[in-house]
C-alpha positions as CSV (number, residue, x, y, z in Angstrom):
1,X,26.1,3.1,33.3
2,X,23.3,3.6,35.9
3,X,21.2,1.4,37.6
4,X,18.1,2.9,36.1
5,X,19.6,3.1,32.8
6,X,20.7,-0.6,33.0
7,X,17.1,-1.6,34.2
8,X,15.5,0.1,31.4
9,X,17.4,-1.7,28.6
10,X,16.3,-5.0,30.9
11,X,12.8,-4.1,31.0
12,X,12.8,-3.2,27.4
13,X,14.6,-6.9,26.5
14,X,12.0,-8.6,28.6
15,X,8.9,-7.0,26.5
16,X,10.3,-7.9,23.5
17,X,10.5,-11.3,24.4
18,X,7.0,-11.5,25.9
19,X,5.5,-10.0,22.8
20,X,7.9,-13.0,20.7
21,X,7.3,-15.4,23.4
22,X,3.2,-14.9,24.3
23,X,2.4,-15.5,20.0
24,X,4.7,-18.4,19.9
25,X,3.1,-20.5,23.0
26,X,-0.1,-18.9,21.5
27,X,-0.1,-20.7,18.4
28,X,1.5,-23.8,19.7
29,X,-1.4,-23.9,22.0
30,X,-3.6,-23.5,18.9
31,X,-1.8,-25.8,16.4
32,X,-1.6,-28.5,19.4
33,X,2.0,-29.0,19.1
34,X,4.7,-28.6,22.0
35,X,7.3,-25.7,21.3
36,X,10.8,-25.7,23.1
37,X,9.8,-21.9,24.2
38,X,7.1,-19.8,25.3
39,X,6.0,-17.2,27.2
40,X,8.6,-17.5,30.1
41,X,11.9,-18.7,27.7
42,X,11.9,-16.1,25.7
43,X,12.1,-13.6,27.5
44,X,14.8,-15.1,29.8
45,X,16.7,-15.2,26.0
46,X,15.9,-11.2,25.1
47,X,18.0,-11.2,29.2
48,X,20.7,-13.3,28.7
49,X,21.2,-10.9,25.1
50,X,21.0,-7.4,27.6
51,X,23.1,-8.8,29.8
52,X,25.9,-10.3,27.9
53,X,25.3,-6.7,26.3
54,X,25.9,-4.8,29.6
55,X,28.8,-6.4,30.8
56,X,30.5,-5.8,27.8
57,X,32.7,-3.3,28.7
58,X,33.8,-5.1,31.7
59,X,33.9,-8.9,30.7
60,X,34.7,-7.9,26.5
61,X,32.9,-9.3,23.7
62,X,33.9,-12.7,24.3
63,X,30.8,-13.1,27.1
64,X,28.4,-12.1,24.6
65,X,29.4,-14.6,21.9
66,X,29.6,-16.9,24.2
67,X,25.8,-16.9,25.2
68,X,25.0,-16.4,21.4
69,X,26.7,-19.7,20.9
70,X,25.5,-21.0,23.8
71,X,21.6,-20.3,22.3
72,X,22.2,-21.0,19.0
73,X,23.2,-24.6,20.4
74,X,20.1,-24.9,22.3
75,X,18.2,-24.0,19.4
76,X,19.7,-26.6,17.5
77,X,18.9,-29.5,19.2
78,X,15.5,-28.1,19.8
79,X,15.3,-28.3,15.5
80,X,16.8,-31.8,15.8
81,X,14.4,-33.1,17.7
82,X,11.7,-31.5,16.0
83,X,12.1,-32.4,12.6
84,X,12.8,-35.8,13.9
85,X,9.1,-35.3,14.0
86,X,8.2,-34.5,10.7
87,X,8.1,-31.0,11.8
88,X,10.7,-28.8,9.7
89,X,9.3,-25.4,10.4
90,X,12.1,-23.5,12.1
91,X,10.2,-20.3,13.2
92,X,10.1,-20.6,16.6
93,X,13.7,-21.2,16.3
94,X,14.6,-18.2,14.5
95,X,12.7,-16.3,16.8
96,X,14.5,-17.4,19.6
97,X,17.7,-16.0,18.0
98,X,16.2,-12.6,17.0
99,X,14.9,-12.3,21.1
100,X,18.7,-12.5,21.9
101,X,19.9,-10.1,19.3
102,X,16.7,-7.6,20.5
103,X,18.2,-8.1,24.1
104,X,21.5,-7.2,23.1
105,X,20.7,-4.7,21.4
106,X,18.3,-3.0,24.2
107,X,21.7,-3.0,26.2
108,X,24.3,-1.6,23.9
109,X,23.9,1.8,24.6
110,X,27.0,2.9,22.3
111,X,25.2,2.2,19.3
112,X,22.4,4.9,19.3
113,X,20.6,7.1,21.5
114,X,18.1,5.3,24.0
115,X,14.9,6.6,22.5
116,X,16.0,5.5,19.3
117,X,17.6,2.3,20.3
118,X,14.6,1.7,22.0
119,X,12.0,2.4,19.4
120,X,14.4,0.2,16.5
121,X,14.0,-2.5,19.2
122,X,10.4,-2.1,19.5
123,X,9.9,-1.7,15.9
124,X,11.4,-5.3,15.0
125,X,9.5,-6.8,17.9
126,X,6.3,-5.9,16.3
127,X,7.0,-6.8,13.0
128,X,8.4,-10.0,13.7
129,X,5.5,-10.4,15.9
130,X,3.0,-9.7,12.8
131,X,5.2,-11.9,10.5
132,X,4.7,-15.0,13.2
133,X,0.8,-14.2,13.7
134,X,-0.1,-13.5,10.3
135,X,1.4,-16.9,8.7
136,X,-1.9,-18.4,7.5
137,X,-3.0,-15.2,5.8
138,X,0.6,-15.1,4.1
139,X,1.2,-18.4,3.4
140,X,-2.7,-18.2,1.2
141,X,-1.5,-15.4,0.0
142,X,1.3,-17.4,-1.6
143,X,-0.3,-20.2,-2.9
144,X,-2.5,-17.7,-4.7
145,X,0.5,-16.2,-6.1
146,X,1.3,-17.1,-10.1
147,X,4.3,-16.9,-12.0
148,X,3.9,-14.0,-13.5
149,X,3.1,-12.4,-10.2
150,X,6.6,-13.1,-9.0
151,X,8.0,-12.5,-12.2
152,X,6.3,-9.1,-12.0
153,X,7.1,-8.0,-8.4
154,X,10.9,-8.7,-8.9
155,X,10.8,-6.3,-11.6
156,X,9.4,-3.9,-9.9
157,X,12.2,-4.6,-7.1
158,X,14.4,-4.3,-9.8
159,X,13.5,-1.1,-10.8
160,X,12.7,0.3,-7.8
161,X,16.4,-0.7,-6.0
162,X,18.4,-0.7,-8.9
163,X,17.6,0.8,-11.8
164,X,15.8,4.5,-10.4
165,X,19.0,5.2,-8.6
166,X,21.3,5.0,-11.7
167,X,18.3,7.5,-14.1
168,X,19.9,10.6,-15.1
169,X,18.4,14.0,-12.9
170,X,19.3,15.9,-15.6
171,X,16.3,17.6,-17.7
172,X,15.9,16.9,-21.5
173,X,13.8,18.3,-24.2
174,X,11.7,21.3,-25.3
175,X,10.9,23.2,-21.9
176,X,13.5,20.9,-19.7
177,X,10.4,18.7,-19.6
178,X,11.9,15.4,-19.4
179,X,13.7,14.2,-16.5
180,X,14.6,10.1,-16.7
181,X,14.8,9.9,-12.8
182,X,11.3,11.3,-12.1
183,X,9.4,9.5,-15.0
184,X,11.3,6.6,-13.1
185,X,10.3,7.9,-9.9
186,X,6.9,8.4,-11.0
187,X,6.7,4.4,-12.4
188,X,7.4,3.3,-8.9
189,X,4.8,5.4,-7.0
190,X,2.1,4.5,-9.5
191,X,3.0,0.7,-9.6
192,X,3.3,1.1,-5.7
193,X,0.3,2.1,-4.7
194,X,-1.5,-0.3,-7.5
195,X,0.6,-2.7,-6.1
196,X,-0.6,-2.5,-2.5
197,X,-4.7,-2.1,-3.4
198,X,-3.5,-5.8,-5.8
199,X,-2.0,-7.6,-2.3
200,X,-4.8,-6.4,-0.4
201,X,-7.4,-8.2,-3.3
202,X,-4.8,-11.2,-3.3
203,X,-5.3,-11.3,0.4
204,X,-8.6,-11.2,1.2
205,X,-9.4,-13.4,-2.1
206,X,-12.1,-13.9,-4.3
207,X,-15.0,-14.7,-1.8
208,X,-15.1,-10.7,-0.9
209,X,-18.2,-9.1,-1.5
210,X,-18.9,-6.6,-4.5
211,X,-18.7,-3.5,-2.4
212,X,-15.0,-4.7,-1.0
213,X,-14.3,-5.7,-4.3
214,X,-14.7,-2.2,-5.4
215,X,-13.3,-0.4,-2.9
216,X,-9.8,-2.3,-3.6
217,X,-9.9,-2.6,-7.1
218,X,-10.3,1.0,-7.4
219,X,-6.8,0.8,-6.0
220,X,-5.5,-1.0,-8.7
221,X,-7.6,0.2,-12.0
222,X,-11.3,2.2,-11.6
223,X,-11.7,1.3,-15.1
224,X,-11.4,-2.5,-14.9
225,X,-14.0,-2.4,-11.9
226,X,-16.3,-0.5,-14.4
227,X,-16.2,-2.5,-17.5
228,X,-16.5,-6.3,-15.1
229,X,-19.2,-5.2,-13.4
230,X,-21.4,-3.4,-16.2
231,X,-21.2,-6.3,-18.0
232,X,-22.0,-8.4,-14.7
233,X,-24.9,-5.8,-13.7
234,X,-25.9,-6.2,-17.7
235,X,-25.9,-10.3,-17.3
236,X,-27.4,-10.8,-13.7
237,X,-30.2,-7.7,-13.4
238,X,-30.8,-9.2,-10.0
239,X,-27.5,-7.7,-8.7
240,X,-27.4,-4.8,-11.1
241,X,-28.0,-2.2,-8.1
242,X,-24.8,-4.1,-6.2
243,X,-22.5,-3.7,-9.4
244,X,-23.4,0.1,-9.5
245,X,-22.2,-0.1,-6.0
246,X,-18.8,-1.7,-6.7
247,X,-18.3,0.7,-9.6
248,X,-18.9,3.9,-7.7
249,X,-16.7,2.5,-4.2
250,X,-14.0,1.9,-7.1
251,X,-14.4,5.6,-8.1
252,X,-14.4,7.1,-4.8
253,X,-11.0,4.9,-4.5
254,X,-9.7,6.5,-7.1
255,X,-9.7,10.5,-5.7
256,X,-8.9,9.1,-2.5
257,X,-5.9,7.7,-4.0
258,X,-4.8,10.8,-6.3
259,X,-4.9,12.4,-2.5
260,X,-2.3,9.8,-1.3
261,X,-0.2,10.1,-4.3
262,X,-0.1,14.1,-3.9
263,X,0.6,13.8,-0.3
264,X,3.8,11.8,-1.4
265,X,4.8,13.4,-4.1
266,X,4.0,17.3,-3.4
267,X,2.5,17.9,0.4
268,X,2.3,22.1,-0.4
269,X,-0.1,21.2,-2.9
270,X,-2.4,19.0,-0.3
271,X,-4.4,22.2,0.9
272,X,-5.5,22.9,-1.9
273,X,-6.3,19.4,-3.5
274,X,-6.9,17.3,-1.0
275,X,-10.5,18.6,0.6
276,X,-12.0,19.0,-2.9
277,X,-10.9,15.0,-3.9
278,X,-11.8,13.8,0.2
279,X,-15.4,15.7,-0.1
280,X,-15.9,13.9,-3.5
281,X,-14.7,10.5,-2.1
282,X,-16.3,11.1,1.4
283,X,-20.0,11.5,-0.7
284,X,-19.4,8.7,-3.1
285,X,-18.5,6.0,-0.4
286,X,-21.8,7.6,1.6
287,X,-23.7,6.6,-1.3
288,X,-22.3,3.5,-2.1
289,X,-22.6,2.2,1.5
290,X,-26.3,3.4,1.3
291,X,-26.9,1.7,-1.8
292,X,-25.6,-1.6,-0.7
293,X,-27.4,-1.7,2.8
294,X,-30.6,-1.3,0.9
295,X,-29.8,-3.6,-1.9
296,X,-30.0,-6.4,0.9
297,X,-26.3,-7.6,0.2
298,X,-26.9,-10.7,2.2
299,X,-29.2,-11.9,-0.3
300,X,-28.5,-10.7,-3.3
301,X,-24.8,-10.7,-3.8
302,X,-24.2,-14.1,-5.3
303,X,-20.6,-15.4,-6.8
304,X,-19.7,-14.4,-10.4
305,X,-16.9,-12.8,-12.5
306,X,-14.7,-9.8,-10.8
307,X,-12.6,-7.5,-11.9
308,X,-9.2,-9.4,-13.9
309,X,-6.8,-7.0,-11.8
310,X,-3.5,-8.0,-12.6
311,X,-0.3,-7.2,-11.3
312,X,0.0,-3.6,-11.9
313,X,3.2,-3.6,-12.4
314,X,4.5,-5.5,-15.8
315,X,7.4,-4.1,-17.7
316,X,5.7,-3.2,-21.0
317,X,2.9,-1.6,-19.4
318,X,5.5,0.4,-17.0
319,X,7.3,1.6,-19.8
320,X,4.1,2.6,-21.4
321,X,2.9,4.8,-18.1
322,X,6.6,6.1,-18.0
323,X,6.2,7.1,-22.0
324,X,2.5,8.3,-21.2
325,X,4.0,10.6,-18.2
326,X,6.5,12.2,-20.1
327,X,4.3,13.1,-23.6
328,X,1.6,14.6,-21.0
329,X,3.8,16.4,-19.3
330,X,5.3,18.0,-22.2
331,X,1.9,18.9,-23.9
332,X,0.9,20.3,-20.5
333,X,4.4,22.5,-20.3
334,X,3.2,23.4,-24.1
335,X,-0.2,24.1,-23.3
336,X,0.9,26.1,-20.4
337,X,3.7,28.1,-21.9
338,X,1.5,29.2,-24.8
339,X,-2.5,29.3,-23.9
340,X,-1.6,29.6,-19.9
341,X,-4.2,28.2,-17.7
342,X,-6.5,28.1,-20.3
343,X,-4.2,25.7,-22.5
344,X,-3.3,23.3,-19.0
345,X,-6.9,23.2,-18.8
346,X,-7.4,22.0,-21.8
347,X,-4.6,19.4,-21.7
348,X,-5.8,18.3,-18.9
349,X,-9.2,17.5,-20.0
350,X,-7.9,15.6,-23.1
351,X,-5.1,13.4,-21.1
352,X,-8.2,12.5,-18.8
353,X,-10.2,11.1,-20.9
354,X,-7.1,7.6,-21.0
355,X,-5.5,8.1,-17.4
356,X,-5.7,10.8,-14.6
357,X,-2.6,9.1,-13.1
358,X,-0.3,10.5,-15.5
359,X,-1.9,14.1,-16.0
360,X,-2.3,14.4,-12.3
361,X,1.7,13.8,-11.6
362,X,2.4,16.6,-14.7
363,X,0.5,18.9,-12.8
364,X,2.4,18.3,-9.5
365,X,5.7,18.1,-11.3
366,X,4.4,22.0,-13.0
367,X,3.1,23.3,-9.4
368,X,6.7,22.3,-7.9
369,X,8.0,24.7,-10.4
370,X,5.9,27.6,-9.6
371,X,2.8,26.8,-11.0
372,X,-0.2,28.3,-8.7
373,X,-1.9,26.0,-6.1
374,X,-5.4,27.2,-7.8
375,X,-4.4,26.8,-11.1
376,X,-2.7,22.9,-10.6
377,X,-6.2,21.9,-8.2
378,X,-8.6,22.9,-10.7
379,X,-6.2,21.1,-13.5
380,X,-6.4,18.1,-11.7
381,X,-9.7,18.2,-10.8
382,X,-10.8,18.6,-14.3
383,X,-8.3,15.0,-15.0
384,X,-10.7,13.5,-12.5
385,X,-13.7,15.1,-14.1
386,X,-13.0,14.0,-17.3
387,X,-11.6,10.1,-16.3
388,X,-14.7,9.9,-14.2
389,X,-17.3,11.0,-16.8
390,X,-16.3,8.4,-19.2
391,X,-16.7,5.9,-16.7
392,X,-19.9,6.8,-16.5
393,X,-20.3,6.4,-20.0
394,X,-18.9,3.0,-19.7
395,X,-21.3,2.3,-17.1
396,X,-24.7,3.5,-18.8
397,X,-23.6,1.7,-22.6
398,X,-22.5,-1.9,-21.1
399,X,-24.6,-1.9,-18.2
400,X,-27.6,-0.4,-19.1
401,X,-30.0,2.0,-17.0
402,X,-29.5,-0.1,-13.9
403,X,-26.3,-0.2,-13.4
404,X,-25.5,3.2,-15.5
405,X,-28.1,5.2,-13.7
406,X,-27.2,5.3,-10.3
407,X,-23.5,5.2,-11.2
408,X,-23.7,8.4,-13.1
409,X,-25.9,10.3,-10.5
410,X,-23.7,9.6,-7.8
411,X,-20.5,10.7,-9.3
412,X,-21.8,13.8,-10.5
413,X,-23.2,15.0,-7.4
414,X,-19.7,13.9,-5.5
415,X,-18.0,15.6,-8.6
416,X,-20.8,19.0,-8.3
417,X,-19.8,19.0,-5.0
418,X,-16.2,18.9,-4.9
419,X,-16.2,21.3,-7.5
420,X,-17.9,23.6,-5.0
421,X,-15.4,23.1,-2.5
422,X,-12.6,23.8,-5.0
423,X,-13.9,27.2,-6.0
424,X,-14.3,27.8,-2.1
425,X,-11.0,27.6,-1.4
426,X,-9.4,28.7,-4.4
């Protein structure tokens, strides 16, 4: 090895320790508490790790377990001393071992490429980093936490790990319609990107404002943002104006998310899809930003019921998407088969009116098989259509003209004008 080389894996040992060793004497600094390390032990760790790495091939393994030892007994009677204290938190600890093993690793060159190496490095610097920074906002986010929250995550973890991989790939049914793997497939990516709009809500908690409210509920379910505030704008007329807000931010959400889950799922399909869904998300959020700055949020927006989002990812109601996907997607093969567009069209109208989720992922699964980028846009678009204009409904039969009004004008100019774009590019 060269001496550039060698000083490159040192210089990349001693900025993952500073980045490790600048939050640690941060927060200690913060908290008022003394920490065994900082900003100038840390990084003298991450060295000792690249070096005992370096001389590896010349001294043998032996000199690098050596210093490991020789650390992980210095970290120990740093914790003995500590929770002498009272103080059993053993973070800074741990740290302290994971800036050796990024130092080592920065100098064992036999492992991967540099760039690589470096970048893995790099990458577990930073997210340790946001693990140590962000442990008020995660430890509230626990205590927030319920049972059935945990009970419902490690099902999903369950499925997601150890069940989808074991699905058959092989098709079943009329048309080769039903494939157990990607109705599997298709439960995680739904309950996945629920499940990240319901941490985000979990996060921030319940003091966000209605428009915030909206904007992540609509991550989660559109439909329970509509029918909790209706009945709020309905209740409190005061805030009606602010509750249409929340309902149409949590309808934008919803065709910006359809865009996300395409882009995972089928990224051909995105040119066609995506600037018709962005325009009519782009225009709704407009509006709803609009609407709130004029509703004088500050004074207005007052505490009250939101949204009963729930863990979107419960057993009973997977299996109930996963039973959903597969009878949609077989009417739409139907539909398709014998009406063409005409009958898709039609199928997609009708599965819209429940769910646009499920109708939406048919169409992709149809447009991987050949189906025409105009033909599975417009399909889905008409999903979105449909879902959107019984929200509406929703809106102006629990909420009244208040809350109903504004809601229903707004989406169906954002829907007029997506529309517009759609035959554009078609």
């Amino acid at each position: 090895m060269t001496f550039p080389e060698a000083f490159v894996s040192l210089a990349v040992a001693v900025a993952a320790g500073l980045l490790l060793g600048t939050e640690r004497q941060q927060n200690a600094t913060t908290e008022g508490k003394k920490d065994f390390a900082g900003i100038r032990t840390f990084p003298m760790v991450s060295l000792l790790g690249a070096l005992g790495a370096l001389a590896r091939p010349v001294a043998g393994m032996w000199l690098l377990v050596g210093l490991l030892a020789a650390v992980a007994a210095f970290v120990t009677v740093s914790h003995l001393r500590t929770s002498a204290r009272d103080d059993i938190g053993i973070s800074t600890e741990v740290a302290c071992l994971l800036a050796f093993g990024l130092g080592a690793l920065a100098g064992m060159r036999e492992l991967m490429p540099d760039r690589d190496r470096f970048l893995l490095v790099g990458t577990t610097a930073a997210a340790a980093l946001a693990l140590l920074a962000l442990k008020q906002p995660l430890h509230g986010f626990v205590r927030r936490l319920s049972v059935d929250d945990v009970y419902a995550t490690t099902k999903f973890v369950v499925l997601a790990l150890v069940i989808l991989p074991v699905l058959p790939r092989e098709a079943y049914g009329p048309f080769d319609a039903i494939v157990p793997f990607q109705i599997g497939k298709m439960i995680v990516l739904v309950a996945g990107v629920s499940f990240a709009g319901y941490v985000a809500s979990r996060l921030i908690g319940s003091a966000r404002g209605l428009l915030v409210s909206g904007l992540l509920g609509g991550l989660v379910s559109s439909t329970a943002v509509t029918l909790t505030y209706s009945g709020r704008g309905r209740d409190e007329p005061s805030i009606a104006r602010l509750c249409a807000v929340a309902i149409i931010a949590a309808c934008s959400t919803m065709f910006a998310r359809l865009v996300v889950v395409v882009a995972i799922v089928d990224r051909p399909l995105l040119r066609s899809i995506a600037p018709p869904l962005a325009v009519t998300a782009a225009m709704g959020f407009v509006v709803a930003v609009v609407l709130y700055r004029r509703a004088d949020a500050p004074s207005e927006e007052k505490p009250g019921a939101e949204p009963a989002l729930r863990n979107p990812f419960e057993l009973k109601q997977a299996v109930s998407f996963g039973l959903l996907y597969g009878v949609v997607l077989l009417v739409a093969k139907a539909a398709q088969h014998w009406a063409g567009s005409a009958g898709l069209y039609l199928s997609s109208v009708l599965a819209g009116l429940t769910d646009v989720d499920a109708i939406t992922l048919s169409v992709v699964d149809m447009h991987r098989g050949g189906l025409p980028n105009a033909t599975a846009a417009t399909a889905i678009m008409l999903a979105a259509l449909t879902n959107t204009v019984v929200k509406s409904g929703v809106a102006i039969s629990v909420g009244g003209a208040a809350v109903g009004r504004p809601v229903a004008l707004t989406l169906g100019a954002a829907l007029a004008a997506g529309g517009a774009v759609l035959a554009v590019i078609a």
